[in-house]
TILOMI-243752 format. One record per residue (C-alpha): residue in one letter; x, y, z. Coordinates in steps of 0.1 Angstrom, whole numbers, plus 5000, padded with zeros to 4 digits. Layout:
<zados>
{sedo = A	x = X	y = Y	z = Z}
...
</zados>
This chain:
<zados>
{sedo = X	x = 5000	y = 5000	z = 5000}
{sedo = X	x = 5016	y = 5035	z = 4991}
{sedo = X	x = 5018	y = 5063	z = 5015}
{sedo = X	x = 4990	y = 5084	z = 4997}
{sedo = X	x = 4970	y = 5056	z = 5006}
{sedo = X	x = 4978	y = 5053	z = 5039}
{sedo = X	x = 4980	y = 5088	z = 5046}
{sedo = X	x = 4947	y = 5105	z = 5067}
{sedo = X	x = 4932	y = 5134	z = 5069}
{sedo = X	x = 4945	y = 5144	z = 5100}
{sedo = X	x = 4980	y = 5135	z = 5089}
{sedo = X	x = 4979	y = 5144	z = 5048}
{sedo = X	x = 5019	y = 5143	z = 5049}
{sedo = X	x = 5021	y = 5108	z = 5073}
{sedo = X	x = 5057	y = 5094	z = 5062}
{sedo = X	x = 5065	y = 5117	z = 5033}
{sedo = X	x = 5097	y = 5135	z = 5037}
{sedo = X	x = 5096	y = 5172	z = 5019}
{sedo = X	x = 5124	y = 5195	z = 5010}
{sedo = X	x = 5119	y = 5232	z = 5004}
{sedo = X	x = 5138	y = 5254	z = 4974}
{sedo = X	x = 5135	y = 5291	z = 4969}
{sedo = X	x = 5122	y = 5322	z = 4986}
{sedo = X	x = 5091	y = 5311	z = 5010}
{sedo = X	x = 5065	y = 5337	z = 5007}
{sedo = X	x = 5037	y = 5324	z = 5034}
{sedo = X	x = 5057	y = 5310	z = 5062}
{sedo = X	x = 5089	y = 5308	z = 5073}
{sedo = X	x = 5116	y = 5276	z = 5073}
{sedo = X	x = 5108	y = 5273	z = 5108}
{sedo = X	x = 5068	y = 5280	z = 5110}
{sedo = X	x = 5069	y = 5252	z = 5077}
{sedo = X	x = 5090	y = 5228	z = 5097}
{sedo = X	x = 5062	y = 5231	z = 5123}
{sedo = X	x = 5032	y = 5225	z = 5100}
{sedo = X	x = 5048	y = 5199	z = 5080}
{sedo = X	x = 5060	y = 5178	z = 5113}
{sedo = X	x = 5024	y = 5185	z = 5123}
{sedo = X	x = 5010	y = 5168	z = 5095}
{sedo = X	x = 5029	y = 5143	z = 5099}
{sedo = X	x = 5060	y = 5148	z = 5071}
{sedo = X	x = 5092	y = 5152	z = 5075}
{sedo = X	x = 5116	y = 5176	z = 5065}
{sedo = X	x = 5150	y = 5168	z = 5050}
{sedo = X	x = 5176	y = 5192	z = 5034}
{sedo = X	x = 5176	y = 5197	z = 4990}
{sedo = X	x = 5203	y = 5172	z = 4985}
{sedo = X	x = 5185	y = 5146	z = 5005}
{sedo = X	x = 5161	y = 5119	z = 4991}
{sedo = X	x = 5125	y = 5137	z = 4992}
{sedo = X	x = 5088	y = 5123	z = 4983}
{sedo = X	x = 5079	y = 5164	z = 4978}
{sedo = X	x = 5097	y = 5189	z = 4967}
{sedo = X	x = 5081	y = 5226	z = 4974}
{sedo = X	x = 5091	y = 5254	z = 4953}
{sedo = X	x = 5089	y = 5292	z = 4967}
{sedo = X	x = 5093	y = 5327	z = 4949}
{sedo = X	x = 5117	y = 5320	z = 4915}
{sedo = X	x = 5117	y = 5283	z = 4908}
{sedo = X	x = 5082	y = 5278	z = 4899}
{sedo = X	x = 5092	y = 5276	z = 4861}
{sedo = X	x = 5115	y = 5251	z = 4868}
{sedo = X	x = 5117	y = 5217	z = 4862}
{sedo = X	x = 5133	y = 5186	z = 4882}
{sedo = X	x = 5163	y = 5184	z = 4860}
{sedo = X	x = 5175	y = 5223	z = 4866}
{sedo = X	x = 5177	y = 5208	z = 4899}
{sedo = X	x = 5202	y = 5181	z = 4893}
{sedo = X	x = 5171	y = 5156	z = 4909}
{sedo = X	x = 5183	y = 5124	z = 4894}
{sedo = X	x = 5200	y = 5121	z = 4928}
{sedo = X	x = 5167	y = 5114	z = 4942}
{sedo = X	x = 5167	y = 5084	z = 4930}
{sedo = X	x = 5145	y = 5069	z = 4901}
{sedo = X	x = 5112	y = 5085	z = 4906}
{sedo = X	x = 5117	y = 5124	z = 4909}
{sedo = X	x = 5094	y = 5143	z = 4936}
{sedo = X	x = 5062	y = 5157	z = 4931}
{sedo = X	x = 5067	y = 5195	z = 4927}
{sedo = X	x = 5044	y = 5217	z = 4944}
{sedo = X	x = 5045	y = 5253	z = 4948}
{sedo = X	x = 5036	y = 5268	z = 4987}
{sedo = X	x = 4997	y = 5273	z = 4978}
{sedo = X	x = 4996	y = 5236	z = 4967}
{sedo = X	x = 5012	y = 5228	z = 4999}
{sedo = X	x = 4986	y = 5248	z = 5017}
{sedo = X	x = 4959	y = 5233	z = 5000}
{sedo = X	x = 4971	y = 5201	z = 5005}
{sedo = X	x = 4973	y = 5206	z = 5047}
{sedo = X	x = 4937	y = 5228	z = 5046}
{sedo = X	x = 4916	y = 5197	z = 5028}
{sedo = X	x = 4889	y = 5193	z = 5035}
{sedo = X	x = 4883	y = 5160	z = 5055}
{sedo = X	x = 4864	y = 5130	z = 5040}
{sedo = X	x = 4828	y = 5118	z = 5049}
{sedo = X	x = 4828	y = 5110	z = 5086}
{sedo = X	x = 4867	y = 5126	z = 5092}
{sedo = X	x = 4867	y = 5150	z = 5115}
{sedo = X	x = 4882	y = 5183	z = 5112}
{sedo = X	x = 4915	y = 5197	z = 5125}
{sedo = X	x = 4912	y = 5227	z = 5146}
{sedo = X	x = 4935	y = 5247	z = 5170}
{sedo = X	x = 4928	y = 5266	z = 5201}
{sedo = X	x = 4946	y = 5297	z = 5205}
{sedo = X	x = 4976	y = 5288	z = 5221}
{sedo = X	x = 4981	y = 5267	z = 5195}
{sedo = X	x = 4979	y = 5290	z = 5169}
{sedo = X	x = 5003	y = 5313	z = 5188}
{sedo = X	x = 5029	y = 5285	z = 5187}
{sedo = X	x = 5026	y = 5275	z = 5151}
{sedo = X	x = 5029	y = 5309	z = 5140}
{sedo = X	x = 5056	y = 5320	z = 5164}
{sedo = X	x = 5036	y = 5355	z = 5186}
{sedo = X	x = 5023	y = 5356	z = 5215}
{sedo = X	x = 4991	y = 5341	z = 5232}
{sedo = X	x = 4977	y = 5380	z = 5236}
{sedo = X	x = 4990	y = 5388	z = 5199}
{sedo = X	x = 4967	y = 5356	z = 5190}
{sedo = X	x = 4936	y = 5374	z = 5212}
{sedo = X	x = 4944	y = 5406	z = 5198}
{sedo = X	x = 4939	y = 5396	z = 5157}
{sedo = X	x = 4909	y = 5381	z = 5167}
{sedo = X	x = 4896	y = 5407	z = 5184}
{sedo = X	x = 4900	y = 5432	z = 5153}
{sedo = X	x = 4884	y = 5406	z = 5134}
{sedo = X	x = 4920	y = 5396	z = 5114}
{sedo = X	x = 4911	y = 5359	z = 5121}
{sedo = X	x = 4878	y = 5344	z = 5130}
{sedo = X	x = 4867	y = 5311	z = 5151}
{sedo = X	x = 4851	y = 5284	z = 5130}
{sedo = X	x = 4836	y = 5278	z = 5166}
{sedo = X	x = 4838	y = 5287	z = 5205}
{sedo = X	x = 4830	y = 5265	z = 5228}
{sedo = X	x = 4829	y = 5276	z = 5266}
{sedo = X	x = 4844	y = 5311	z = 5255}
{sedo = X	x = 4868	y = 5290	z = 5238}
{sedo = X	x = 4878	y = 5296	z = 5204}
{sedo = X	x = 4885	y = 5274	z = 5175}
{sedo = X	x = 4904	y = 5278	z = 5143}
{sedo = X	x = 4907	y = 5262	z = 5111}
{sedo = X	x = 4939	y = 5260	z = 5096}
{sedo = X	x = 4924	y = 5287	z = 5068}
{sedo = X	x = 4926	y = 5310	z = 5097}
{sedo = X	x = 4963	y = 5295	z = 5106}
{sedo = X	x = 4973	y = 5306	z = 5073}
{sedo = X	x = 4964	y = 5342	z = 5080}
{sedo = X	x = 4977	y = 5343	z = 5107}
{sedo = X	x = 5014	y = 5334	z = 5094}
{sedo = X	x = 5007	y = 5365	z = 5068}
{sedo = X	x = 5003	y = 5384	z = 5098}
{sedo = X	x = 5033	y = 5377	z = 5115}
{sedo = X	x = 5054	y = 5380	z = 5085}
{sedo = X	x = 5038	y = 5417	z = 5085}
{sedo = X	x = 5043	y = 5421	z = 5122}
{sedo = X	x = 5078	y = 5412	z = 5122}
{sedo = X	x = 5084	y = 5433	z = 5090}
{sedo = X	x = 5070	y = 5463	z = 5115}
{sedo = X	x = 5035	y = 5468	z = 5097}
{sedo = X	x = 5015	y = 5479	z = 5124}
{sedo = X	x = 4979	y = 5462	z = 5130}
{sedo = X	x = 4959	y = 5493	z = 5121}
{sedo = X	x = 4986	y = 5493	z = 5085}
{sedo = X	x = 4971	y = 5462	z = 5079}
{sedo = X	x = 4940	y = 5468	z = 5085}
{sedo = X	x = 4937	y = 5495	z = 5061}
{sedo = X	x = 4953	y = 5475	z = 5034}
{sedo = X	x = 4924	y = 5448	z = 5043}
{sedo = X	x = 4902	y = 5475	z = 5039}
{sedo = X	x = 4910	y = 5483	z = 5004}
{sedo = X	x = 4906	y = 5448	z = 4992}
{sedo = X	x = 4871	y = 5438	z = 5012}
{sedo = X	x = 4852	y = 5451	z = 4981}
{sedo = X	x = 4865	y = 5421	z = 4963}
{sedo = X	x = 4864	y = 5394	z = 4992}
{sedo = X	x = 4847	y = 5397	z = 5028}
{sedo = X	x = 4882	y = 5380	z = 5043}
{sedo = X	x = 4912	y = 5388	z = 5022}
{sedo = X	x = 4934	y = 5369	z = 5040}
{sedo = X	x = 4914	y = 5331	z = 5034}
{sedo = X	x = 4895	y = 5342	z = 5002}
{sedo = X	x = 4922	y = 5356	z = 4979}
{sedo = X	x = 4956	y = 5348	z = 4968}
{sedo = X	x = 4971	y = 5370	z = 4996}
{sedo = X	x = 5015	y = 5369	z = 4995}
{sedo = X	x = 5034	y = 5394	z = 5018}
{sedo = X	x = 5068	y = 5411	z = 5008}
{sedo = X	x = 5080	y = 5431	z = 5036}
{sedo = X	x = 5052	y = 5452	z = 5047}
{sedo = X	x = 5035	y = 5454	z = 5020}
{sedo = X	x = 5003	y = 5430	z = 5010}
{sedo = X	x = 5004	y = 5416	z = 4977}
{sedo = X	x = 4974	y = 5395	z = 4955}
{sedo = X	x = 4980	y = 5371	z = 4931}
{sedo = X	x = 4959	y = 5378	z = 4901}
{sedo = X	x = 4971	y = 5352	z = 4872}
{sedo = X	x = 5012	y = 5357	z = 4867}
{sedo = X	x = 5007	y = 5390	z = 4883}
{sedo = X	x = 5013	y = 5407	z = 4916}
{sedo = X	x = 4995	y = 5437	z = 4924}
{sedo = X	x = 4987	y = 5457	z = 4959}
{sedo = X	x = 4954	y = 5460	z = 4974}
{sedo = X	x = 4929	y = 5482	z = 4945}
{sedo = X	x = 4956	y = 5475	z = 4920}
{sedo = X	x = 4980	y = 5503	z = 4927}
{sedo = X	x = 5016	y = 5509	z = 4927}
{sedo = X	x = 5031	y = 5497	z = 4962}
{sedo = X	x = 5015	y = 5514	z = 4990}
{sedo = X	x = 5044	y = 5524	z = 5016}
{sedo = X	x = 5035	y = 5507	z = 5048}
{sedo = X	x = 5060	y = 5530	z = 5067}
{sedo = X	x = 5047	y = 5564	z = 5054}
{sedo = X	x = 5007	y = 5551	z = 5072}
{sedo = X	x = 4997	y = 5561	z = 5106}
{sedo = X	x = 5015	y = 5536	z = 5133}
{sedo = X	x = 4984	y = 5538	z = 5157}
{sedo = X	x = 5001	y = 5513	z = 5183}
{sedo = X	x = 4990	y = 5539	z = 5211}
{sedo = X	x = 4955	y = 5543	z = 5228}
{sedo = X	x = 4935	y = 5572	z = 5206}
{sedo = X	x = 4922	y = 5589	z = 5241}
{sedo = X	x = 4951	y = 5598	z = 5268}
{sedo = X	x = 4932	y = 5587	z = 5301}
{sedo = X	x = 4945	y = 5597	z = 5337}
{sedo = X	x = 4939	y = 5559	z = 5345}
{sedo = X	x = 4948	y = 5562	z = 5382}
{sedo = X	x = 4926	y = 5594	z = 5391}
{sedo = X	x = 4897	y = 5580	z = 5370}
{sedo = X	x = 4898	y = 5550	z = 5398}
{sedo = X	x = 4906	y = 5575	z = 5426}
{sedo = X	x = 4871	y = 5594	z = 5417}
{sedo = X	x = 4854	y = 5564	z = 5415}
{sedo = X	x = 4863	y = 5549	z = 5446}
{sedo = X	x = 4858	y = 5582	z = 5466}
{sedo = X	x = 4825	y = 5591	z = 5450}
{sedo = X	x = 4814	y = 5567	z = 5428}
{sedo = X	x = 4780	y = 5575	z = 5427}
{sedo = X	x = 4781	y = 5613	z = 5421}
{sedo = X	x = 4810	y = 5611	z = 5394}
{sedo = X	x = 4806	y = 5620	z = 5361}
{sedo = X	x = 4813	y = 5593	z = 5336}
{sedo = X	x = 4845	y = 5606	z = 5317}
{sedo = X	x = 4849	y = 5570	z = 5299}
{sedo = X	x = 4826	y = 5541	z = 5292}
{sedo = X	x = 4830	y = 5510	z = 5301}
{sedo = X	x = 4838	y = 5501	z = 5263}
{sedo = X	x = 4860	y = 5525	z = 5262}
{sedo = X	x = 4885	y = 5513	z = 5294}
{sedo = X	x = 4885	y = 5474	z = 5275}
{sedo = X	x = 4896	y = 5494	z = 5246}
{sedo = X	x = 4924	y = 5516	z = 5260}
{sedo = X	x = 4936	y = 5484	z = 5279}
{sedo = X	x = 4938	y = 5462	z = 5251}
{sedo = X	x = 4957	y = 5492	z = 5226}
{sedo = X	x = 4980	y = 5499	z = 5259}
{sedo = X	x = 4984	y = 5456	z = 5255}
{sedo = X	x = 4993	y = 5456	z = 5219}
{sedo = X	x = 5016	y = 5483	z = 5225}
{sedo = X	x = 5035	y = 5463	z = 5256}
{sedo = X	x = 5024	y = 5491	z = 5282}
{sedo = X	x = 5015	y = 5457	z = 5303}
{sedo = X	x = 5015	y = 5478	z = 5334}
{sedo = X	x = 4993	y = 5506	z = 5323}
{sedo = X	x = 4969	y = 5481	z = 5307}
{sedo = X	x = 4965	y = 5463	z = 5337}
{sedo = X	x = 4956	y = 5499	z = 5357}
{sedo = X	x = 4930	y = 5503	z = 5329}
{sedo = X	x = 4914	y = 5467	z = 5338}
{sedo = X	x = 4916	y = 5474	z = 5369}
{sedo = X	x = 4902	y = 5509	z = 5365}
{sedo = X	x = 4876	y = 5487	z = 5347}
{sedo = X	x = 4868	y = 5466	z = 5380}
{sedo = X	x = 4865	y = 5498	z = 5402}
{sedo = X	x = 4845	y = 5518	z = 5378}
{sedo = X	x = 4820	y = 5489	z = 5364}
{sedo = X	x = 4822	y = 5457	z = 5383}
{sedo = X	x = 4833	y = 5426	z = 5380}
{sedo = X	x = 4826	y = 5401	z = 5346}
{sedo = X	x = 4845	y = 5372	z = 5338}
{sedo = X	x = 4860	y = 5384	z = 5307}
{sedo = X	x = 4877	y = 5413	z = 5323}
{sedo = X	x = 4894	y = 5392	z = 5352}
{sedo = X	x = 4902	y = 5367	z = 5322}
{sedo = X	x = 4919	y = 5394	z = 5305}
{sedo = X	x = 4935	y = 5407	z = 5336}
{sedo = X	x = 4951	y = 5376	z = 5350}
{sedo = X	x = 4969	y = 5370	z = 5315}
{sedo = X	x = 4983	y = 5402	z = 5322}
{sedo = X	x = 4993	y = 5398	z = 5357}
{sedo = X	x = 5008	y = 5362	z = 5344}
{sedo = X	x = 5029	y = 5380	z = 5317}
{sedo = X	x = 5044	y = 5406	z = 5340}
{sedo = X	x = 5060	y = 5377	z = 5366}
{sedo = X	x = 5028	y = 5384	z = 5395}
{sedo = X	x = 5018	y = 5348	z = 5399}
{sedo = X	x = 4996	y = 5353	z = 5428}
{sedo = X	x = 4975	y = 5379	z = 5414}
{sedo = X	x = 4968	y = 5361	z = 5386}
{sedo = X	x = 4958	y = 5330	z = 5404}
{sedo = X	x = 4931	y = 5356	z = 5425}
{sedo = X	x = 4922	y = 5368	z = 5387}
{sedo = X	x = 4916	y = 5335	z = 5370}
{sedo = X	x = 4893	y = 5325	z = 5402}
{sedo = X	x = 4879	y = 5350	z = 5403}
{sedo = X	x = 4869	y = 5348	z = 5365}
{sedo = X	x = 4858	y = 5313	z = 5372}
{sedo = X	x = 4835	y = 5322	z = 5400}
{sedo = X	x = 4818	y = 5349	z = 5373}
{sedo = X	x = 4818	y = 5322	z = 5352}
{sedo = X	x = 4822	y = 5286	z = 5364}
{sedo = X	x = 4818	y = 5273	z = 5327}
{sedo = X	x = 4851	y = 5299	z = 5312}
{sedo = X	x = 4874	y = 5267	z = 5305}
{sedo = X	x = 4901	y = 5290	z = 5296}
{sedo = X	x = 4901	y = 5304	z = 5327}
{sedo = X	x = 4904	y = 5265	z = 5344}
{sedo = X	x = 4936	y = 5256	z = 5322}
{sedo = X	x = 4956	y = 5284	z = 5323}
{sedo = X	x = 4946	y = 5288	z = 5363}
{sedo = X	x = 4961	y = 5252	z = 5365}
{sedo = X	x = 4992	y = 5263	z = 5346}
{sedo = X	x = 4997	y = 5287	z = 5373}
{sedo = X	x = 4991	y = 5265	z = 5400}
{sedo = X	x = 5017	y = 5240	z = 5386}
{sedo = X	x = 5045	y = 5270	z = 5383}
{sedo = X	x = 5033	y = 5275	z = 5423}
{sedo = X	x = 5037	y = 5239	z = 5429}
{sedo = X	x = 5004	y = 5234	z = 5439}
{sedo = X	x = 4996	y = 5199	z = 5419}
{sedo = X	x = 4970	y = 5189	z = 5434}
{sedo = X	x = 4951	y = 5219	z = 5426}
{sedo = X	x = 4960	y = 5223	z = 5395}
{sedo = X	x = 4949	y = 5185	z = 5388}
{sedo = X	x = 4919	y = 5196	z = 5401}
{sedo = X	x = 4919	y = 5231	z = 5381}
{sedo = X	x = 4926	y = 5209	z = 5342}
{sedo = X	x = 4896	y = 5184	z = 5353}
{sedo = X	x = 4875	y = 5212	z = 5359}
{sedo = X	x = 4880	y = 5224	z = 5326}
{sedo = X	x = 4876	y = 5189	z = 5308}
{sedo = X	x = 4842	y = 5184	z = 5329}
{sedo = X	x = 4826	y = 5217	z = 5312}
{sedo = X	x = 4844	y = 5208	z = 5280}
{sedo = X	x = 4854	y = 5170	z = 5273}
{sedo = X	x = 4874	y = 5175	z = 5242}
{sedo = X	x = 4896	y = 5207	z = 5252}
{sedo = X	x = 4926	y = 5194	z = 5233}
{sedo = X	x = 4953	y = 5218	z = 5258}
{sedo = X	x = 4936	y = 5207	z = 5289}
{sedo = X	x = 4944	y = 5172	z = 5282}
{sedo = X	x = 4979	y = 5179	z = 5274}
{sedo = X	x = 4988	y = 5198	z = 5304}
{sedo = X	x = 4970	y = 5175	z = 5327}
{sedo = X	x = 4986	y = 5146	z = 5310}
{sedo = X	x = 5022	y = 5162	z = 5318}
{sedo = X	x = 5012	y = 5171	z = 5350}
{sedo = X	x = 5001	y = 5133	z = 5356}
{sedo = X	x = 5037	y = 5122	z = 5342}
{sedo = X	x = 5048	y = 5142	z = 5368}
{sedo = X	x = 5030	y = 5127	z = 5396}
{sedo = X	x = 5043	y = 5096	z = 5385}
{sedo = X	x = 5004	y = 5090	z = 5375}
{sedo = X	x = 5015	y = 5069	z = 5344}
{sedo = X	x = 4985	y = 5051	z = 5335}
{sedo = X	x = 4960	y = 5083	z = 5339}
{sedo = X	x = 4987	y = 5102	z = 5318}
{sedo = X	x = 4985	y = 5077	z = 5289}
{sedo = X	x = 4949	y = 5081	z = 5286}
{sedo = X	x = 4953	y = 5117	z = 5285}
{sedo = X	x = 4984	y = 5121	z = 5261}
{sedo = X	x = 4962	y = 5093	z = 5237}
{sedo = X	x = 4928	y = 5115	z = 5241}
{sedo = X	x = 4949	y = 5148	z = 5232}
{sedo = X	x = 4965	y = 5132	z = 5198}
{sedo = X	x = 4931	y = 5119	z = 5188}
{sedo = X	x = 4914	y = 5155	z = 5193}
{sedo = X	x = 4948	y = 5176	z = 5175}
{sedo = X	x = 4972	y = 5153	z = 5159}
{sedo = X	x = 4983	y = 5185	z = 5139}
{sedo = X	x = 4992	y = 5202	z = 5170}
{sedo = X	x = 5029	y = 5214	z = 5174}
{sedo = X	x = 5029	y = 5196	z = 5205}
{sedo = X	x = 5017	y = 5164	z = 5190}
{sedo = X	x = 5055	y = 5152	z = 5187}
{sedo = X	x = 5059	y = 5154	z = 5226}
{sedo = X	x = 5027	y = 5135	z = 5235}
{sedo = X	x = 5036	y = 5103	z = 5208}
{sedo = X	x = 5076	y = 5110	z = 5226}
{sedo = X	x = 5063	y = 5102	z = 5259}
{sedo = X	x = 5038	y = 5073	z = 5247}
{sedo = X	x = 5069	y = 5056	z = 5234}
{sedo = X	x = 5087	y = 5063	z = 5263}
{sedo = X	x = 5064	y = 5050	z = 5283}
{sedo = X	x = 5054	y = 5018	z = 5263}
</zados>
């Protein structure tokens, strides 16, 4: 039987071995390495033996023998360019296959940014959930792919409201530029594919990223700390200088900007002014956690689970806290509680199975590190969970 036939869904590359030649456009060598060990594949150097070659910028024209690929041996590789790639990994899954989605951390490691990077896109409606479940969200791997075009932006030092204007410009022609078109990114710039041409966004010359507003800072300058002063001391006779709306969006531009400090005396300017929710002690306690302030952000995500007993975001990353505190127990306690509102929470199995390798729990781990691979064998931590099943066979 040959590999395509063996090969699944949730592992379209499953013992192929694939080199890469040329400029990459829509990931980088290490975000590809990721996907492609995700998937399954493996990937080997150009003068190694390869079942698929993938072609970037410059070599599409090319044939096998420019390449010298008689040293493959005596079938040559299929040839793909990067968007054949893609479509191969984004298939859609046959009758009765399920299909593979990622949780936000996830996404944050496969495309190399932050967790709160991850929350931020989403938030500006950049990428989109397929589905939430228990105010948790879910992303198809269309929704992976825009998010590596984002980074390569990011990193290229296009800011998010650059972006979104060059979005902008091409939303008369598809509702989601980044999954609908032929999107490729050179530099800062955003570039379509439109037969053998590249143009920019309403078919201009290049648009100069650098020369658009860099709005990385909150629009209205609010004395944070005298807005909570006020409202403590008076809180019912104060006039309301700023809405509640407002203070989530001034704390999460101050975020994006990495003021972590002042964004966390806006939430908390939140909490004096307005109360309580879930969401905003969510918010906060990531915060807290990024700064170094374990403690407080234990408080937070309990207190965002008393709001909300079902926020299975909260649960996990309270237990990941608990387990930097040492506290085992209760962060066992804290990863079941998020699996008992949501059974197939793909991260809460995998932390609570490393926690249970840990506790020298070896059979309850097993179950755990098998029930994660089943829900995201594309994961990019899907290579340590079958590690430690092998280990532990």
């Amino acid at each position: 039987m040959t590999s395509a036939q063996t090969q699944s869904h949730d592992r379209p590359l499953q013992g192929k071995r694939i080199a890469f030649r040329g400029r990459l456009r829509l990931a980088t060598q290490s975000q590809w390495e990721q996907l492609v060990r995700g998937a399954g594949g493996l990937l080997v150097a150009i003068d190694e033996p390869a079942d698929l070659l993938v072609v970037g910028e410059g070599d599409v024209e090319a044939t096998p023998a420019d390449w010298g690929l008689t040293r493959f041996g005596d079938s040559a590789p299929e040839v793909l360019d990067e968007a054949g790639l893609w479509t191969m990994l984004a298939a859609e899954p046959q009758e009765g296959e399920p299909r593979q989605l990622y949780t936000p951390a996830m996404v944050a490691e496969l495309v190399g940014v932050s967790l709160a990077t991850i929350r931020n896109w989403q938030r500006r409606g950049l990428i989109s959930p397929c589905r939430i479940v228990q105010n948790l969200a879910y992303f198809d791997f269309q929704e992976v792919s825009a998010a590596l075009l984002l980074s390569k932006l990011s990193q290229a030092g296009a800011s998010t409201k650059a972006i979104q204007d060059q979005l902008g410009k091409l939303r008369p022609h598809a509702d989601r530029p980044l999954t609908d078109l032929s999107v490729l990114v050179d530099g800062r710039k955003i570039l379509v594919r439109s037969g053998a041409d590249l143009v920019e966004p309403g078919g201009q010359l290049r648009i100069d990223f650098g020369a658009l507003e860099d709005d990385t800072t909150p629009a209205r300058i609010l004395d944070l700390t005298q807005h909570r002063l006020e409202r403590l001391a008076e809180p019912e006779e104060v006039k309301q200088v700023v809405t509640a709306e407002e203070l989530k969006a001034v704390a999460a531009q101050l975020e994006e900007a990495e003021q972590l400090e002042a964004a966390i005396e806006a939430y908390r300017s939140f909490l004096v002014g307005y109360g309580a929710t879930a969401e905003v002690c969510f918010f906060l306690a990531e915060l807290l956690y990024r700064v170094g302030d374990l403690s407080a952000a234990r408080e937070r995500y309990y207190m965002a689970i008393e709001l909300n007993e079902s926020h299975v975001e909260a649960r996990a990353n309270l237990g990941c806290v608990l387990v930097e505190l040492g506290d085992l127990e209760l962060a066992a306690a804290a990863f079941r509680g998020a699996l008992r509102f949501h059974a197939e929470y793909p991260d809460a199995h995998f932390h609570l199975a490393r926690l249970l390798d840990q506790m020298k729990e070896r059979a309850q781990a097993e179950y755990h590190w098998r029930t994660f691979l089943r829900l995201a064998p594309q994961s990019p931590w899907a290579e340590e969970a079958r590690l430690r099943l092998e280990l532990e066979s």
